[in-house]
C-alpha positions as CSV (number, residue, x, y, z in Angstrom):
1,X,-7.7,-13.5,1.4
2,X,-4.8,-11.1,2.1
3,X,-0.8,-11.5,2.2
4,X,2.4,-11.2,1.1
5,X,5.4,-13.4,-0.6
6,X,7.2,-14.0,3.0
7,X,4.3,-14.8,5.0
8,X,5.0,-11.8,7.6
9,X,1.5,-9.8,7.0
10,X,-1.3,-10.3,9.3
11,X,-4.3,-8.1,8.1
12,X,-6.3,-6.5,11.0
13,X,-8.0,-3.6,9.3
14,X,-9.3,-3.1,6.1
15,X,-10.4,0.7,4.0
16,X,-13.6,1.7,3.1
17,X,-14.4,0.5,-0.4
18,X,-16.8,2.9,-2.9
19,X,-17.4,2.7,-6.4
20,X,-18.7,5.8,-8.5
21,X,-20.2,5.8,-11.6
22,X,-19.7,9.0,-13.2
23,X,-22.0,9.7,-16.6
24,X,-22.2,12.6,-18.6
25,X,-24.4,13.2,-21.0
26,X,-23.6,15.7,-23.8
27,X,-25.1,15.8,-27.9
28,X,-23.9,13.1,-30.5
29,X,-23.3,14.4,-34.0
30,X,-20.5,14.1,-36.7
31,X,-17.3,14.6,-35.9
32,X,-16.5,16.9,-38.8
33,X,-18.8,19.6,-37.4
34,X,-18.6,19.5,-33.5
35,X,-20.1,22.8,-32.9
36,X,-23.4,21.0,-33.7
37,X,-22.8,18.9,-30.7
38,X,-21.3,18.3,-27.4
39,X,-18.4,16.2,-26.9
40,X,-19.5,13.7,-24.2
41,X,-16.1,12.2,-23.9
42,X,-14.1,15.4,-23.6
43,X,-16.0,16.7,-20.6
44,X,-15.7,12.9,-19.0
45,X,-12.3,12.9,-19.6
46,X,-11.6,16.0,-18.2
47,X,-14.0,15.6,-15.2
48,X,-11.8,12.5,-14.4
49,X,-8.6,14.2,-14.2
50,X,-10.3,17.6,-12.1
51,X,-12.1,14.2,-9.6
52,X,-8.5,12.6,-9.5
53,X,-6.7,15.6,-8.4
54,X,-9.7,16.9,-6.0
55,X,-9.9,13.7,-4.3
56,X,-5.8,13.0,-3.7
57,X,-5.8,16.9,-2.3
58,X,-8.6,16.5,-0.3
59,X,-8.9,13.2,1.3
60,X,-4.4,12.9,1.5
61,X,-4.0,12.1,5.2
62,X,-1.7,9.0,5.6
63,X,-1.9,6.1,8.3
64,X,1.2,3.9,8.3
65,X,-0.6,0.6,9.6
66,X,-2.1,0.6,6.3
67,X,-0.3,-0.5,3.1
68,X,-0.5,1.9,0.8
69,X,-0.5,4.2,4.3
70,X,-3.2,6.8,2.0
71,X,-6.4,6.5,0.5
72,X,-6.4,5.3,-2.9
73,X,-8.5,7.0,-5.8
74,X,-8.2,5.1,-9.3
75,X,-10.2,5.7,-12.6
76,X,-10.9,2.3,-14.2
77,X,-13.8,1.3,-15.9
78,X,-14.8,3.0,-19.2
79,X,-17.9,2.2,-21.1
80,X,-18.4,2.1,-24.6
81,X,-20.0,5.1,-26.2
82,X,-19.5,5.1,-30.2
83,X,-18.0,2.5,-32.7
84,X,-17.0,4.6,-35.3
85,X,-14.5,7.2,-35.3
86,X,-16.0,9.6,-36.9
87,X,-19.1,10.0,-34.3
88,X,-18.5,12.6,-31.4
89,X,-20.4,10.7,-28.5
90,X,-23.1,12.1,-26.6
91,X,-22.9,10.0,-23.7
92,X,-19.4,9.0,-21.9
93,X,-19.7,6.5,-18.3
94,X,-16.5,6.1,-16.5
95,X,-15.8,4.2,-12.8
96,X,-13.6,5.3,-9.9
97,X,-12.4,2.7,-7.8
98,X,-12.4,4.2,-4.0
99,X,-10.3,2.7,-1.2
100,X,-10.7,4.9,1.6
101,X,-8.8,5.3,4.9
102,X,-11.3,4.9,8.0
103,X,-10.9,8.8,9.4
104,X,-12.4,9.6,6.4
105,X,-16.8,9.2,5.7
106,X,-18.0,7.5,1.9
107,X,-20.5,10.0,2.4
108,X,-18.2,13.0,2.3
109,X,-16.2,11.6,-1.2
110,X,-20.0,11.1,-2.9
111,X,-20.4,14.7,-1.9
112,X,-17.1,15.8,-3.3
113,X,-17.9,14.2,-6.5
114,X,-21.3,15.1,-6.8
115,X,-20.5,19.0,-5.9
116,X,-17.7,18.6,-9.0
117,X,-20.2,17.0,-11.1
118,X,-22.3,20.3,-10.5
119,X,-19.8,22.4,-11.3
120,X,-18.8,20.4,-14.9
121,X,-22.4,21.0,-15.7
122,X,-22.6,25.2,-15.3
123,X,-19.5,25.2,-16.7
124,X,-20.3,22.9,-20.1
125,X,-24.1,22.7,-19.9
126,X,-24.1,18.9,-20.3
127,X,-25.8,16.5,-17.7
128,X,-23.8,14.8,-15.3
129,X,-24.7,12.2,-12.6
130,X,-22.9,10.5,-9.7
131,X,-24.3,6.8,-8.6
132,X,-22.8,4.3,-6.5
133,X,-22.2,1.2,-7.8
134,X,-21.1,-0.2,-5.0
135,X,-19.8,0.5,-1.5
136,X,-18.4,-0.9,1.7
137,X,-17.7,1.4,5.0
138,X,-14.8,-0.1,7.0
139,X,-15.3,-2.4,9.2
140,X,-13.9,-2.1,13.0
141,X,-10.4,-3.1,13.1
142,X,-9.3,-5.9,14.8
143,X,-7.0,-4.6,18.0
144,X,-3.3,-5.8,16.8
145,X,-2.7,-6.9,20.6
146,X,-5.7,-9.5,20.3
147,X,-5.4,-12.9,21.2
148,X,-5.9,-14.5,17.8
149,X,-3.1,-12.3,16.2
150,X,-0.8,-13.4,19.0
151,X,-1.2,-16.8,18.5
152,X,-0.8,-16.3,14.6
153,X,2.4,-14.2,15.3
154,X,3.6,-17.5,17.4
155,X,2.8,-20.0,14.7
156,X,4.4,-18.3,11.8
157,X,7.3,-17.8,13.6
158,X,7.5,-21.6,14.5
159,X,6.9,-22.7,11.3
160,X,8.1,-20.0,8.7
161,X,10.7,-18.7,10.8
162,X,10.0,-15.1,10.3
163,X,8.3,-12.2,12.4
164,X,5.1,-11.2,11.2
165,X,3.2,-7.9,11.8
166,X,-0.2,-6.4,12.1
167,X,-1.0,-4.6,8.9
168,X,-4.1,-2.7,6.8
169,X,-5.2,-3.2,3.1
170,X,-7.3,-1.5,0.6
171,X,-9.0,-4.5,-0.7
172,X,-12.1,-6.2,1.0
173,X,-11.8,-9.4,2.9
174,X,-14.3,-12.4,4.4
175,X,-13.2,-11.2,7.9
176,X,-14.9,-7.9,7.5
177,X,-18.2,-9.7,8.3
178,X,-17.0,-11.0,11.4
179,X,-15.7,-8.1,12.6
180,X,-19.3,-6.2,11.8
181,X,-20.5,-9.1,14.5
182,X,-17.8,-7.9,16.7
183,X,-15.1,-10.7,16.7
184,X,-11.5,-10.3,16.8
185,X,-10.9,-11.6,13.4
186,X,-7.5,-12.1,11.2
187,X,-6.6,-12.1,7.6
188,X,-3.5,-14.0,6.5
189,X,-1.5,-16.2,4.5
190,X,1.5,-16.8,1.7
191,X,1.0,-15.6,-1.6
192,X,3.2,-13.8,-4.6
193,X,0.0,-11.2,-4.8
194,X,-0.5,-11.6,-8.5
195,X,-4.7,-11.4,-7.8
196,X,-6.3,-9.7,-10.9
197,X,-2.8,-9.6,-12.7
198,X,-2.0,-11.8,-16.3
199,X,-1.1,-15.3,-15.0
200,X,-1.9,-15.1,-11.7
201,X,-0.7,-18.3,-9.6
202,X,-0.5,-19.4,-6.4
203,X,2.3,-21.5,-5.2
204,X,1.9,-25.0,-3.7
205,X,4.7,-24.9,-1.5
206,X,3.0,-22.1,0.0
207,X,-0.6,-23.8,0.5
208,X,1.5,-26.4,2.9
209,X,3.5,-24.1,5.0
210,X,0.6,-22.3,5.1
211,X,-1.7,-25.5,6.4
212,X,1.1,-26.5,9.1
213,X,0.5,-22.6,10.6
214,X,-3.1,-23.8,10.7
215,X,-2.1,-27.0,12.5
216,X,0.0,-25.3,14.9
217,X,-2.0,-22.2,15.6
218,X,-4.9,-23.7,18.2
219,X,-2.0,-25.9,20.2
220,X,-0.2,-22.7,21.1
221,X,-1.0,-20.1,24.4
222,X,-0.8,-16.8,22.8
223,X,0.9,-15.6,26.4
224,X,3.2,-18.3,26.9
């Protein structure tokens, strides 16, 4: 669920994950008289460069267990609005991928969107809305000294040779569930990190150094 190349991540926290939808709703006409209309995509565009900007200054505290060490705040998704050229739209629907450091409350980056949002519609008198399509608060860490990421530590040095550490990641894992319930859960294994990428792979030789850690891990006294 969570890695690197040389095998010498162990994930033991995790950011919060939000997804905004941001839609603004402007006047469609032809795009040889725009002052009959209002240029859905221009105010969208330019609301998500204001939100980018708002959110790195605001929300730019760094914590060095986590890799990136900041929050992260990404425009992504973009909806179709017209399929001619010659249309201006009058709606535009963009995403913002959120992965937020635990100091920080989901609730307090809706609020910073949705207070911008306000602003973009005094300022160009079109309609814009903030929804969540989808969030995640972070879950409780798992402490770095527990017993299952001592063990882990032992086995990958037995096996793989190399000194692995306790790190933090922006993405969302299976062991956030567990640590919801209140277990001491760990994250790791070998991979080239190509997820979501053109191509992505996963090497064999990696699956079966990987399955001897697994072997070795429950033989092993963490304190020994």
């Amino acid at each position: 669920d969570a890695g690197n190349s040389e095998g010498t991540m162990i994930e033991v926290a995790e950011k919060g994950i939000l997804w905004l939808r941001l839609r603004v709703e402007g006047r469609q006409t032809h795009a040889s008289t725009p002052c009959r209309g209002l240029n859905a995509h221009r105010i969208g565009m330019e609301l998500a460069l204001q939100l980018d900007r708002v959110f790195h200054t605001k929300f730019c505290e760094a914590d060095p267990l986590f890799d990136p060490p900041t929050s992260t705040f990404e425009p992504t998704k973009r909806e179709p609005n017209v399929e001619n050229v010659n249309t201006i739209p009058g709606t535009d629907t963009l995403y913002f991928d959120c992965r937020v450091l635990p100091r920080y409350d989901l609730d307090e980056v809706v609020e910073t969107a949705r207070a911008l949002a306000r602003a973009f519609e005094s300022a160009y008198g079109a309609r814009v809305s903030v929804e969540v399509a989808a969030r995640l608060d972070a879950p409780p860490p798992t402490d770095p000294d527990s017993e299952v990421v001592r063990r882990l530590r032992k086995a990958i040095k037995i096996v793989k040779g190399v000194d692995a550490k306790p790190m933090g990641i922006g993405g969302g894992t299976c062991a956030a569930e567990f640590r919801r319930a209140g277990l001491m859960a760990a994250v790791w294994m070998t991979t080239d990190e190509t997820a979501h990428q053109p191509n992505e792979y996963c090497r064999i030789e990696n699956l079966v150094g990987d399955a001897k850690v697994f072997a070795v891990l429950p033989l092993l006294d963490a304190d020994a």
